[in-house]
N, C-alpha and C positions, 0 to 999 in steps of 0.2 A: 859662138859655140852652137852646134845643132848636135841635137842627137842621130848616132847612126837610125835609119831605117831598122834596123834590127831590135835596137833597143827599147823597151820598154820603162816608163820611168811614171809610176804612180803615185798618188797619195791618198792617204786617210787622216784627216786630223793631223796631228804633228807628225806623222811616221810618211815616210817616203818609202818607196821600194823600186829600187833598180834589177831590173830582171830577175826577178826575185827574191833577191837580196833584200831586207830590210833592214832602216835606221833611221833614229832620228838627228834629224842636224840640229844647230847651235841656232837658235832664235834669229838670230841675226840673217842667217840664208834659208830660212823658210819663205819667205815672199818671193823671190830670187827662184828656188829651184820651181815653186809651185807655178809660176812665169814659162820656166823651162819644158815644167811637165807639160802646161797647156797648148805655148805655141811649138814644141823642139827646138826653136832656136833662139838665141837666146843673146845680147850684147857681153860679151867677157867679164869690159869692165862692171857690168850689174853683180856679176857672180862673182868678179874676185871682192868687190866692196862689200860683199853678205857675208863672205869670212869662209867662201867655198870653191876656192882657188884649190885647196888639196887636193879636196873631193875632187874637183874636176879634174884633176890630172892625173886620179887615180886611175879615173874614167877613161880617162884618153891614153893610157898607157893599155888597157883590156882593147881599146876599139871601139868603147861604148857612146862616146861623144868623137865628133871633129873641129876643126877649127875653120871656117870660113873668112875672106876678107873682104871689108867694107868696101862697096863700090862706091 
């Protein structure tokens, strides 16, 4: 998963904000997206195992993440 160039994806403490959008996620994919915010991309299976498979494909239905394939 990598986020678009476009996107913006931050955190404070437990709250995330996607283009400025805020929320907090479920304990389980905090370390996961907080991975995501730092490097933009990001192994799938990390994020779907944090319990943030939804989110992401919420994500990816706006444009806001892509999907890359492992070389």
């Amino acid at each position: 998963i990598r986020l678009d160039p476009r996107t913006r994806l931050l955190r404070r403490a437990r709250r995330f904000f996607v283009n400025g959008d805020g929320f907090t996620p479920p304990p389980a994919a905090h370390a996961a997206l907080a991975a995501l915010a730092d490097c933009r991309r990001l192994d799938g299976r990390r994020l779907a195992s944090g319990g943030a498979a939804d989110l992401i494909f919420e994500w990816y239905r706006h444009g806001w993440v892509g999907l890359e394939r492992n070389q």
